[in-house]
C-alpha positions in Angstrom: -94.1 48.2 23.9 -95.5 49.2 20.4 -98.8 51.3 20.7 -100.7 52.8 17.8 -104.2 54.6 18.1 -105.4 53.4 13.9 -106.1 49.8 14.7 -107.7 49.0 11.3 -110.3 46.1 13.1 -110.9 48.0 16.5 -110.3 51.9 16.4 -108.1 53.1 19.6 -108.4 49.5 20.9 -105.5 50.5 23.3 -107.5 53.0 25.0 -110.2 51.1 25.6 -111.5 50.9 29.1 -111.3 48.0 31.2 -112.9 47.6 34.6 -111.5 51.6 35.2 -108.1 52.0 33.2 -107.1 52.0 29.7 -106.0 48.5 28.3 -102.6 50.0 27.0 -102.2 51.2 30.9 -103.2 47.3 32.0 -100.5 46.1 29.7 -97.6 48.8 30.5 -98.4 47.7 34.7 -98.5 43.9 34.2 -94.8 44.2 32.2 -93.4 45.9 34.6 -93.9 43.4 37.1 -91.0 40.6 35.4 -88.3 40.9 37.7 -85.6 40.9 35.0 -86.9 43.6 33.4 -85.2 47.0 33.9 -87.2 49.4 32.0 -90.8 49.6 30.3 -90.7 52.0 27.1 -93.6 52.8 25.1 -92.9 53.4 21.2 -95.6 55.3 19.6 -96.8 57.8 17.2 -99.6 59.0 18.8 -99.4 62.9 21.1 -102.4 61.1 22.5 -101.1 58.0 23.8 -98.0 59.8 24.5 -99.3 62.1 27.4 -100.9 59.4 28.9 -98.1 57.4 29.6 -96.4 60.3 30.8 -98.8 60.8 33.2 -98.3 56.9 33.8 -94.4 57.4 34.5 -93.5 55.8 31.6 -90.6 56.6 29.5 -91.7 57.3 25.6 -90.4 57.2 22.8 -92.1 59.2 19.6 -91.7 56.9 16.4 -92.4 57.3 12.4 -96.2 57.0 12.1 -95.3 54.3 8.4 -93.8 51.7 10.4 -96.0 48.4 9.3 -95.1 46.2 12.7 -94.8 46.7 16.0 -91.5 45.0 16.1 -90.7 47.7 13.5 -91.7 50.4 15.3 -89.4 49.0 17.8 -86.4 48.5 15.5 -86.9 52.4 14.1 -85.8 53.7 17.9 -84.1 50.4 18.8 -80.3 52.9 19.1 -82.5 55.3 22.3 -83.4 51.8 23.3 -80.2 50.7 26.2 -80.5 46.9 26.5 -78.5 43.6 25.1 -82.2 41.9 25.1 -85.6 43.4 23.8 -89.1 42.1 24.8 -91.7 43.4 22.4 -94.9 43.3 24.5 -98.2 43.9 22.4 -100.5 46.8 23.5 -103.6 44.4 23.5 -102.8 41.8 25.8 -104.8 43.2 28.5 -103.6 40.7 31.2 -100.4 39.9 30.3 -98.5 37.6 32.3 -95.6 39.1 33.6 -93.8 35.4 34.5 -94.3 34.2 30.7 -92.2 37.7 30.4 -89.6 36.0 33.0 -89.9 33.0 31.4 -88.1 34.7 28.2 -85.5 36.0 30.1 -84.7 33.1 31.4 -84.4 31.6 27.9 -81.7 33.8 27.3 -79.8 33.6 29.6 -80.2 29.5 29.7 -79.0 28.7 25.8 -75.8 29.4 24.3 -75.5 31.1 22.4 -78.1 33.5 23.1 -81.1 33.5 20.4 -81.6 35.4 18.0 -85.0 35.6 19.0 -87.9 33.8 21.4 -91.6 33.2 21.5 -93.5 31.6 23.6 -95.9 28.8 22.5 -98.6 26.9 23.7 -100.7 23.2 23.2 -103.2 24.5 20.6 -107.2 23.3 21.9 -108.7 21.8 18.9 -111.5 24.4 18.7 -108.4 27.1 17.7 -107.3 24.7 14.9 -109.5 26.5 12.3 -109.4 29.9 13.9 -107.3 32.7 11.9 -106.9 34.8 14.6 -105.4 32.1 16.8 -101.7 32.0 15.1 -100.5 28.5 15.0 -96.6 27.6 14.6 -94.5 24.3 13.3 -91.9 23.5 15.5 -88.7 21.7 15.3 -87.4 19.1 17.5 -84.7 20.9 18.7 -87.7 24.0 19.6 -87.2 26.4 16.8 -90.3 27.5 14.6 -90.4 26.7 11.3 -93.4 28.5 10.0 -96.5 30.2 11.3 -99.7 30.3 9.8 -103.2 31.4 10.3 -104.2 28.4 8.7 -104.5 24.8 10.2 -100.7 23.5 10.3 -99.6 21.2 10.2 -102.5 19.3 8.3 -103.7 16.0 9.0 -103.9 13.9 5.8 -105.7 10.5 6.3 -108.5 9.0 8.2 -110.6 11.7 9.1 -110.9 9.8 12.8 -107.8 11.2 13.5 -107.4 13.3 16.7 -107.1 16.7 15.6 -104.2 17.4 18.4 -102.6 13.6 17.4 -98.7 13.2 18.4 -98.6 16.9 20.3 -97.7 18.5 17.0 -100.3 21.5 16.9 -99.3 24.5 18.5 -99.9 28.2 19.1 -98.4 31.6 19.2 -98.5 33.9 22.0 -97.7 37.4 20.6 -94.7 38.4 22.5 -91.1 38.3 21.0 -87.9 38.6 22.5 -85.0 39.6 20.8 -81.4 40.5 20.4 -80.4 43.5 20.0 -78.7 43.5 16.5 -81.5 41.7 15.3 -83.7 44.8 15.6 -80.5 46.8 14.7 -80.7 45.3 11.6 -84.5 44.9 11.2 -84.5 47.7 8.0 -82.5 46.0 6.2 -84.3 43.0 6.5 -86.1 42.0 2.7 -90.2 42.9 2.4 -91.6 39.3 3.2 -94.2 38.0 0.4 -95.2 35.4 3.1 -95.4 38.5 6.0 -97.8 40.4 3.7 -99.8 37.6 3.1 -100.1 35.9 6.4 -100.2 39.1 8.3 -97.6 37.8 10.5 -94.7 40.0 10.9 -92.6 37.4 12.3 -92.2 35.6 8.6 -90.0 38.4 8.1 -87.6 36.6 9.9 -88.1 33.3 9.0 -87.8 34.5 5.5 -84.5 36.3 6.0 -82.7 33.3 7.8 -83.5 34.4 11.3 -84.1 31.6 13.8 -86.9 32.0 16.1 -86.7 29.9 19.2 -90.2 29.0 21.4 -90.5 28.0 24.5 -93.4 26.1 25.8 -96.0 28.2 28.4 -99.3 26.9 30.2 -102.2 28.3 27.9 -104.6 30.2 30.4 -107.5 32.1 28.7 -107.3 35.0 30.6 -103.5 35.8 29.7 -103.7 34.9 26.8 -106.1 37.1 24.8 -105.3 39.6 22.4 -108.3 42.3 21.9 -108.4 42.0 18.3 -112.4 43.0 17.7 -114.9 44.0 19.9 -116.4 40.6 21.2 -112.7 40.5 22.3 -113.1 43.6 24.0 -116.2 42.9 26.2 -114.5 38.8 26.9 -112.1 41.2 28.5 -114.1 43.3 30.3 -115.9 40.0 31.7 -112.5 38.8 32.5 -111.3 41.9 34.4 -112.2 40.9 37.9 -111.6 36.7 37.8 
């Protein structure tokens, strides 16, 4: 799990409180409780966050305080890191659902050969279609993404009676990745993305370099779904904290 204090939209977001504990402490809880997963580890450049989680019983892991993505604040320590598959939980999911975690694992283990990477998706609502903070994602037949965007994709060209969610072809991005370990072995020497800087999406990085990125399909609840992004975001979640 990739913490950082500087959150650019909401300052310390990941120590906010919610209903009594930190969010970050809500997040490192809820992943631990995915069977198939053998170890939380929090990677962070914070002392701050750092003694918390000690005091948590989580193992850290200090990290380079210019890494641009979580998943590359990941990659930096990926080699103190001892696992074939790597789940990158985000520190702002507040009630993250530990069987979408399962899920992924299971996606690994169930396609051969193993994917490079996994993210789970969802049936986008047609109030999230014009959303930019609700990531959307093209996907393949076979299940492989083939771009995500903040923008509405795929557009609808045509009769503007069309149903916005027409043919099942809209989806969204939950923002947890799975991957392999090489790929994050190899993440540094993965190309600067033109489309990452633009979107704001670090998984173009991928996409750009070649890297397939399966999804999987998950039931879209609100509550385990949200991402504290801002601070309407923050008091949803504090609403949330006892439904």
């Amino acid at each position: 799990m990739p913490a950082r204090l500087e959150s650019t939209r909401l300052p310390r977001k990941v120590l906010a409180d919610i209903g009594g504990k930190p969010m970050l402490q809500r997040v490192l809880e809820g992943s631990r409780l995915a069977p198939s997963v053998s170890e939380v580890v929090l990677c962070t450049d914070s002392a701050e966050i750092s003694h918390l989680a000690r005091d948590w019983g989580v193992r850290v892991i200090m990290t380079s305080p210019h890494c641009t993505s979580g998943s590359e604040r990941i990659a930096s320590v990926v080699d103190q890191i001892d696992a074939d598959i790597i789940v990158n939980v985000q520190g702002d999911q507040p009630f993250v659902d530990p069987h979408v975690i399962e899920s992924m694992c299971g996606v690994f283990r169930q396609r051969v050969p193993p994917p490079d990477v996994v993210t789970p998706v969802y049936r986008l609502p047609a109030e999230k279609l014009g959303n930019p903070d609700a990531v959307k994602v093209v996907v393949a037949k076979d299940g492989r993404a083939l771009y995500f965007s903040r923008s509405a994709v795929p557009h609808l060209r045509g009769d503007s009676d069309t149903p916005l969610l027409a043919g099942g072809i809209h989806w969204g991005h939950v923002g947890l990745y799975g991957f392999r370990r090489d790929i994050l072995q190899n993440w540094m020497r993965l190309a600067p993305s033109p489309l990452e800087a633009a979107e704001k999406l670090e998984q173009l990085r991928l996409l750009e370099n070649g890297i397939t990125i399966d999804t999987y399909e998950i039931d879209a609840r609100t509550r385990h779904m949200l991402s504290v992004d801002n601070q309407a975001d923050l008091e949803v979640a504090r609403g949330m904290v006892n439904q």
